[in-house]
N, CA and C atoms as an extended XYZ file, in Angstrom:
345
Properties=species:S:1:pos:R:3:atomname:S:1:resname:S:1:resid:I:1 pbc="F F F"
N       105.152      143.909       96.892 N   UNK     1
C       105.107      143.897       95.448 CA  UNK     1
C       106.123      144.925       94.925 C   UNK     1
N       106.753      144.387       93.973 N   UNK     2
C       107.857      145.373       93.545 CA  UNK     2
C       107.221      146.501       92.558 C   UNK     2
N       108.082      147.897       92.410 N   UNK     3
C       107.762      149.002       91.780 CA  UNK     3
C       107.193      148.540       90.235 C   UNK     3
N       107.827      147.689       89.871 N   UNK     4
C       107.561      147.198       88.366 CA  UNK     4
C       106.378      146.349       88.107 C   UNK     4
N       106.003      145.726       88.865 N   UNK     5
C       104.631      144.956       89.173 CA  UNK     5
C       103.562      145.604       88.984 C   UNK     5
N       103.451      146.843       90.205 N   UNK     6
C       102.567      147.784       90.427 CA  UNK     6
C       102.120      148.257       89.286 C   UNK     6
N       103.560      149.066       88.736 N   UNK     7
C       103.631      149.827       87.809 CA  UNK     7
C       102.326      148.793       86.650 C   UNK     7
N       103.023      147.829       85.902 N   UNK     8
C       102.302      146.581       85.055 CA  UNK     8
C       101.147      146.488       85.724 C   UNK     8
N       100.557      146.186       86.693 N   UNK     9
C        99.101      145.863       87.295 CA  UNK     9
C        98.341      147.123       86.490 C   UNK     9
N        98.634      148.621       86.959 N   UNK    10
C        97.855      149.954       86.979 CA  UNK    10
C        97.590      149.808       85.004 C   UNK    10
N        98.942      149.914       84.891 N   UNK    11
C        98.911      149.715       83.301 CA  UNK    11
C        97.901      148.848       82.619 C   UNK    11
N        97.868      147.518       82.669 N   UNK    12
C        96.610      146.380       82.476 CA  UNK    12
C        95.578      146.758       82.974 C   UNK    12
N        95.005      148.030       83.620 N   UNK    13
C        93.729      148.046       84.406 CA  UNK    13
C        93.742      149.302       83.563 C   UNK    13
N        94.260      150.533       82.788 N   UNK    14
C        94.265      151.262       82.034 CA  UNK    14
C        92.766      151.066       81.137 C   UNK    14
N        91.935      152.230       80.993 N   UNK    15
C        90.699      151.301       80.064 CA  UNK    15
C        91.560      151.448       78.456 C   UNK    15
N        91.563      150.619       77.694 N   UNK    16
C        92.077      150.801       76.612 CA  UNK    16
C        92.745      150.055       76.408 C   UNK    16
N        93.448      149.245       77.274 N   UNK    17
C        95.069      148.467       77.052 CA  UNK    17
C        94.209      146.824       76.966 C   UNK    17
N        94.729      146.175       75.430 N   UNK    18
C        94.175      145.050       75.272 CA  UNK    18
C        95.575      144.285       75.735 C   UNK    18
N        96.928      144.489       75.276 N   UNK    19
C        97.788      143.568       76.110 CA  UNK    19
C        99.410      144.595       76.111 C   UNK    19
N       100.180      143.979       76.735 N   UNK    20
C       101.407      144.902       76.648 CA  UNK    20
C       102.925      143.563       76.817 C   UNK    20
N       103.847      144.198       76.092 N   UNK    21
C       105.311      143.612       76.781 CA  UNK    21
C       106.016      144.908       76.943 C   UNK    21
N       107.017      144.065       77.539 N   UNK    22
C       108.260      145.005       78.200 CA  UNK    22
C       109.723      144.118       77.609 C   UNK    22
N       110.208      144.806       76.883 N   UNK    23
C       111.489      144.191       76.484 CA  UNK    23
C       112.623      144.964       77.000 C   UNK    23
N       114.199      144.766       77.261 N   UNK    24
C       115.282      145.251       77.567 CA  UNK    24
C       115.887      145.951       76.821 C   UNK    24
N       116.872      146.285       76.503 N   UNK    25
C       117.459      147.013       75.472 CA  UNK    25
C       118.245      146.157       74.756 C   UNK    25
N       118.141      144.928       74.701 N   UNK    26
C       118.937      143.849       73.907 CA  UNK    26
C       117.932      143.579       73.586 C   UNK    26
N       116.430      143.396       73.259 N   UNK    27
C       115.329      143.066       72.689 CA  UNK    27
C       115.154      141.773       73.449 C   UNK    27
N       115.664      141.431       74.538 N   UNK    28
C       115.210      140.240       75.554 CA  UNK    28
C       113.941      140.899       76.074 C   UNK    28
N       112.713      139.783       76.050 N   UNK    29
C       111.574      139.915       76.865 CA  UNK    29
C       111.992      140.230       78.206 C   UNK    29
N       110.979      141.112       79.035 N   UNK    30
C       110.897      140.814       80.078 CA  UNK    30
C       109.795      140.422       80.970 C   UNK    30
N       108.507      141.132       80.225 N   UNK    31
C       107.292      140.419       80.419 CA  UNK    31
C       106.666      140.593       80.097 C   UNK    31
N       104.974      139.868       80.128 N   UNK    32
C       104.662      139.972       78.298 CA  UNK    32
C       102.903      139.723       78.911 C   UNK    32
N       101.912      139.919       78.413 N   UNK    33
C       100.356      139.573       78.268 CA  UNK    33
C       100.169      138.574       77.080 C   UNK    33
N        98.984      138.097       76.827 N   UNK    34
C        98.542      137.310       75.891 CA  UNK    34
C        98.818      137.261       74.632 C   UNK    34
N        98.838      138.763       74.136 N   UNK    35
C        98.976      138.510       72.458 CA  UNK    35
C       100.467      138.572       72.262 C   UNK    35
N       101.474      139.309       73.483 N   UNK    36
C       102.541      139.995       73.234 CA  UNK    36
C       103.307      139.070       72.846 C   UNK    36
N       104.324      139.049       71.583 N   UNK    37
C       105.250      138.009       71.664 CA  UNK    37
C       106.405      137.851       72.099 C   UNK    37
N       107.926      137.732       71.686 N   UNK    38
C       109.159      138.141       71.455 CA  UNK    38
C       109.910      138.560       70.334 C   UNK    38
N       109.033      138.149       68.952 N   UNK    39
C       108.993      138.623       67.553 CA  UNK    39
C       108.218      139.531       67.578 C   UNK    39
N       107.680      139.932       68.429 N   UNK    40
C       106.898      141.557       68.596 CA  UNK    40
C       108.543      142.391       69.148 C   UNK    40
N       108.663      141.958       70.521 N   UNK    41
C       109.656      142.901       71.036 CA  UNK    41
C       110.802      143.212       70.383 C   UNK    41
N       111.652      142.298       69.433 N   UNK    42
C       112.525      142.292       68.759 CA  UNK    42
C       112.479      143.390       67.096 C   UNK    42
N       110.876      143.160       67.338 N   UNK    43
C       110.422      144.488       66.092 CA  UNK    43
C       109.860      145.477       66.872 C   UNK    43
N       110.132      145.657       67.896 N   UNK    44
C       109.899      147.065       68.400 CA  UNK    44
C       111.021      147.391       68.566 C   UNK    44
N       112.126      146.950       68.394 N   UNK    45
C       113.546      147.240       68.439 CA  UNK    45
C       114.181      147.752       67.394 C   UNK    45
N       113.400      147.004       65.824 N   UNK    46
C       114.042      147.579       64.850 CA  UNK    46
C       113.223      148.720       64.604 C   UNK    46
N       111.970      148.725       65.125 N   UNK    47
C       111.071      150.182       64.887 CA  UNK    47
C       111.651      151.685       65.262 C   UNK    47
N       112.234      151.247       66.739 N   UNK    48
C       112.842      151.855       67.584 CA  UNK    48
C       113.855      152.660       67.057 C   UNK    48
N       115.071      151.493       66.167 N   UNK    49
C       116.088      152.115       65.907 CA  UNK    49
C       115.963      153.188       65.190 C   UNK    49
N       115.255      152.770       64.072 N   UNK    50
C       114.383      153.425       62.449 CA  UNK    50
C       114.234      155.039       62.688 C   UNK    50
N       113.386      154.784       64.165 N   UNK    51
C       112.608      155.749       64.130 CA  UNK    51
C       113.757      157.119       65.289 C   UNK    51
N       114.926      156.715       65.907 N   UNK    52
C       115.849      157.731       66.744 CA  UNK    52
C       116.448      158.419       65.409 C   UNK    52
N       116.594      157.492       64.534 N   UNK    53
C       117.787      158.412       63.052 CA  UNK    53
C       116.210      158.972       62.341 C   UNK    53
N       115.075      159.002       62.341 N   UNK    54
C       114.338      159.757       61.419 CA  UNK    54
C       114.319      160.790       62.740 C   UNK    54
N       114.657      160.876       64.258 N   UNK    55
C       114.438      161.768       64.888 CA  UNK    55
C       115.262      162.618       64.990 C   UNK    55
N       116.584      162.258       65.037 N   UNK    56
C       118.379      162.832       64.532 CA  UNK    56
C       118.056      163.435       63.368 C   UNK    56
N       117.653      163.152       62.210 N   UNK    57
C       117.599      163.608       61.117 CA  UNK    57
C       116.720      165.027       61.213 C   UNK    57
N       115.947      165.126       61.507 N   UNK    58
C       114.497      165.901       61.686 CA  UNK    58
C       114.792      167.080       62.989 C   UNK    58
N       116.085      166.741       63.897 N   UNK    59
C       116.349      167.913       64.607 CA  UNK    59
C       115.324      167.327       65.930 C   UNK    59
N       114.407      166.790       65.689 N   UNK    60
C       113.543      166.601       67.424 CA  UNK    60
C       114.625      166.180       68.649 C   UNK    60
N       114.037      166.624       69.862 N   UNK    61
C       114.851      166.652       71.223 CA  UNK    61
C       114.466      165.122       71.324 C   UNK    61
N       113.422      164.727       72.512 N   UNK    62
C       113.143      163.050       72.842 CA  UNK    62
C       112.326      162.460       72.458 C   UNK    62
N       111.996      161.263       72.150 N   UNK    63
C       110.943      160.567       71.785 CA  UNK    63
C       110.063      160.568       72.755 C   UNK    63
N       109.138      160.764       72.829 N   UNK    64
C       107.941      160.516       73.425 CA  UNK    64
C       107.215      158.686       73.295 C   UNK    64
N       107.054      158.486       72.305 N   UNK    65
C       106.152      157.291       72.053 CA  UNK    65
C       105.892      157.767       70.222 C   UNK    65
N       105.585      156.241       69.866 N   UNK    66
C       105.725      155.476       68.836 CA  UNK    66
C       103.878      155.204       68.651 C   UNK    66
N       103.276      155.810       67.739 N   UNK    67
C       102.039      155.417       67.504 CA  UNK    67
C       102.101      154.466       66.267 C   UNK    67
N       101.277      153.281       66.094 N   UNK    68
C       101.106      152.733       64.844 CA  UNK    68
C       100.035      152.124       64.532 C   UNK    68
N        99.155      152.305       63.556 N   UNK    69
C        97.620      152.172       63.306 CA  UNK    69
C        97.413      151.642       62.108 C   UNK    69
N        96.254      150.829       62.600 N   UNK    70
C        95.869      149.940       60.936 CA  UNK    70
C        94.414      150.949       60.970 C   UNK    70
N        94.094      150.673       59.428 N   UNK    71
C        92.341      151.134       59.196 CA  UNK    71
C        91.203      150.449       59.978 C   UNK    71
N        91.478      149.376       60.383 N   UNK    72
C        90.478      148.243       61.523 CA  UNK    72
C        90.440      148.601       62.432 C   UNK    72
N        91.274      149.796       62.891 N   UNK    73
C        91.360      150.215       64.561 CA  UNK    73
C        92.371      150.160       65.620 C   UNK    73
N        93.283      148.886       64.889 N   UNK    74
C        93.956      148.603       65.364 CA  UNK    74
C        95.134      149.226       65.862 C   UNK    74
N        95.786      149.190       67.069 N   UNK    75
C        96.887      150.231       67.640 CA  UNK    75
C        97.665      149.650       68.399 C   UNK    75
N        98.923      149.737       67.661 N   UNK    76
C       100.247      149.341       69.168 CA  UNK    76
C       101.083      150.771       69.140 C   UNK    76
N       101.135      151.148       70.479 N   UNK    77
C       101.892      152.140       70.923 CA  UNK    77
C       103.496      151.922       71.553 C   UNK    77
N       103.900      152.566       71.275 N   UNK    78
C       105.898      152.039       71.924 CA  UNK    78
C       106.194      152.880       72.648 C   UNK    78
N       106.649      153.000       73.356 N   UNK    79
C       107.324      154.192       74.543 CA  UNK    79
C       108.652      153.815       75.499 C   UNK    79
N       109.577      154.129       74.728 N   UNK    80
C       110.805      154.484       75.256 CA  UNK    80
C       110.818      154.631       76.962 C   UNK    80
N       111.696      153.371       77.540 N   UNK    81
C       111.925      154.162       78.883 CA  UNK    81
C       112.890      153.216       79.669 C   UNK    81
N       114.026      154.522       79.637 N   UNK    82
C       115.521      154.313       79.723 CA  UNK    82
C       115.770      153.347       78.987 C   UNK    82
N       116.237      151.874       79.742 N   UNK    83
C       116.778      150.968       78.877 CA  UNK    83
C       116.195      149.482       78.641 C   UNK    83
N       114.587      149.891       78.849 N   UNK    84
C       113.524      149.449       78.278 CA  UNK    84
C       112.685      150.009       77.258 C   UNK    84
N       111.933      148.996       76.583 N   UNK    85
C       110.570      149.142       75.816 CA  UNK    85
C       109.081      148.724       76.080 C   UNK    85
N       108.193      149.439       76.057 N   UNK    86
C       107.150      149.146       76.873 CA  UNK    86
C       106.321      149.463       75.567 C   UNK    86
N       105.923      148.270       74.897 N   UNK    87
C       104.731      148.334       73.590 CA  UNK    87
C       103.254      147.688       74.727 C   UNK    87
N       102.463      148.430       73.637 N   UNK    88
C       101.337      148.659       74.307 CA  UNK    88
C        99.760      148.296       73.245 C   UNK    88
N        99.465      147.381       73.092 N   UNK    89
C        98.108      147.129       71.890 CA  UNK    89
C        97.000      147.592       72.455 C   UNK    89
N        96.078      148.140       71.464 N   UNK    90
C        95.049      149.190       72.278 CA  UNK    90
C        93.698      148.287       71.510 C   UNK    90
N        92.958      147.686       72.600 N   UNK    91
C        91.408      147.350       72.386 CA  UNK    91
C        91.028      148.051       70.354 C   UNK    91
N        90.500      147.772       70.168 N   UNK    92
C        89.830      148.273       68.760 CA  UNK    92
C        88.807      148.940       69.322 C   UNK    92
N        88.013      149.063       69.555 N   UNK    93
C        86.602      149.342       70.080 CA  UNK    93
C        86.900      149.915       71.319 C   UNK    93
N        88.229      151.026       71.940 N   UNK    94
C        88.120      151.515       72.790 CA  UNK    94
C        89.226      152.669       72.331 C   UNK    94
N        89.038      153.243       71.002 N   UNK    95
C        90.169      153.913       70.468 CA  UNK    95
C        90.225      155.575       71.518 C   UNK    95
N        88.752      155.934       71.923 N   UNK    96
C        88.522      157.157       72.496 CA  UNK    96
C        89.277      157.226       73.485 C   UNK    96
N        90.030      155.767       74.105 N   UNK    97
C        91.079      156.333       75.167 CA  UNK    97
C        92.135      156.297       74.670 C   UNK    97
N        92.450      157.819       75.255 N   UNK    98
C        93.677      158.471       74.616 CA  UNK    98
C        95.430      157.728       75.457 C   UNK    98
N        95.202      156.149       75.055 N   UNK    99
C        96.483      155.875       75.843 CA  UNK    99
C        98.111      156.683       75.500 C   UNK    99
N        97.850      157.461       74.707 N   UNK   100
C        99.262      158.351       74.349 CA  UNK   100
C        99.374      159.618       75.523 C   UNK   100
N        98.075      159.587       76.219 N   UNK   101
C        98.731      160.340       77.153 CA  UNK   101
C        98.087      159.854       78.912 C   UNK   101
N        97.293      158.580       78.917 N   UNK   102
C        97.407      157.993       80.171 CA  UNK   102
C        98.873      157.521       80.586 C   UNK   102
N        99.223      156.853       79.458 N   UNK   103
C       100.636      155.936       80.013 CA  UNK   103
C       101.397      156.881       80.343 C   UNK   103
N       101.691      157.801       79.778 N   UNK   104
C       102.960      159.043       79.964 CA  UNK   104
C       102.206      159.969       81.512 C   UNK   104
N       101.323      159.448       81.815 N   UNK   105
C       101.119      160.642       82.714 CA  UNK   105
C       101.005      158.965       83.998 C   UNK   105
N       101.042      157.492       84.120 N   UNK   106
C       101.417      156.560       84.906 CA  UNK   106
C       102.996      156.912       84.866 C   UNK   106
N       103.531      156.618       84.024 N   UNK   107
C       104.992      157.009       84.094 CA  UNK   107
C       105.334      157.563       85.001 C   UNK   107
N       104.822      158.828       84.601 N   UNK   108
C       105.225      160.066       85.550 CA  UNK   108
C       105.222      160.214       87.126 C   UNK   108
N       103.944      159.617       87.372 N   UNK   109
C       103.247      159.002       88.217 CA  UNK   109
C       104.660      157.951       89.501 C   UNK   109
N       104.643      156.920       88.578 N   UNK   110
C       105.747      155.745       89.630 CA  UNK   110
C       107.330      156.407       89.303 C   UNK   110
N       108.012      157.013       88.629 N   UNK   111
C       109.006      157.967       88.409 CA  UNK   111
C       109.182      158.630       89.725 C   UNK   111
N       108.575      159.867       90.121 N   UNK   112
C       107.954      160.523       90.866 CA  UNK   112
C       108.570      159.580       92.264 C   UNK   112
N       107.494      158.757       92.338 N   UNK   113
C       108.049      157.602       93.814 CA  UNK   113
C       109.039      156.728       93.835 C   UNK   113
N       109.889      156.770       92.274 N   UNK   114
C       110.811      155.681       92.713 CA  UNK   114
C       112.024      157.162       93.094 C   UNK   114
N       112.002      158.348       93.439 N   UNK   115
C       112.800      159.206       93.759 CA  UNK   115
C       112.647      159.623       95.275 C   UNK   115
């Protein structure tokens, strides 16, 4: 099984994660769960851009991740990595997991072994 598989399996077994894509840096899918679309990934692209010039502007070093929340509960998370995008929709009814810092600490995690 390849590093990227793994990686996607651990991620989907995350408690919290209702579905996820992975887009390229041209906003081409690369792979996707149930709700995820390609008019999702393509607006995580313009989110993306939006949000490096409010980070240029503001003096911050790297992006970390992209939180975005409705009043219903609802949550898609974005996280930058290299010359991918990895959005992330979070269960409603499982907000107590803190996926802003499971995923960053999986990251870290298969990073780590692909060295």
């Amino acid at each position: 099984m390849s590093k990227i598989n793994e990686f996607l399996n651990e991620l989907g077994s995350l408690p919290g994660v209702d579905s996820y894509l992975l887009v390229n840096d041209g906003g081409q899918l690369v792979t996707k769960t149930k709700l995820a679309s390609e008019e999702l990934g393509a607006a995580m692209q313009v989110i993306l851009l939006a949000s490096r010039k409010i980070q240029t502007s503001l003096g911050m070093k790297r992006l970390r991740h992209l939180n975005l929340a409705d009043d219903d509960g609802g949550r898609l998370l974005i996280f930058p990595l290299g010359r991918y995008l990895l959005g992330i929709s979070q269960l409603k009814d499982q907000v107590e997991h803190d996926l802003s810092a499971l995923v960053p600490e999986l990251i870290k995690r298969f990073q780590s072994k692909a060295q």
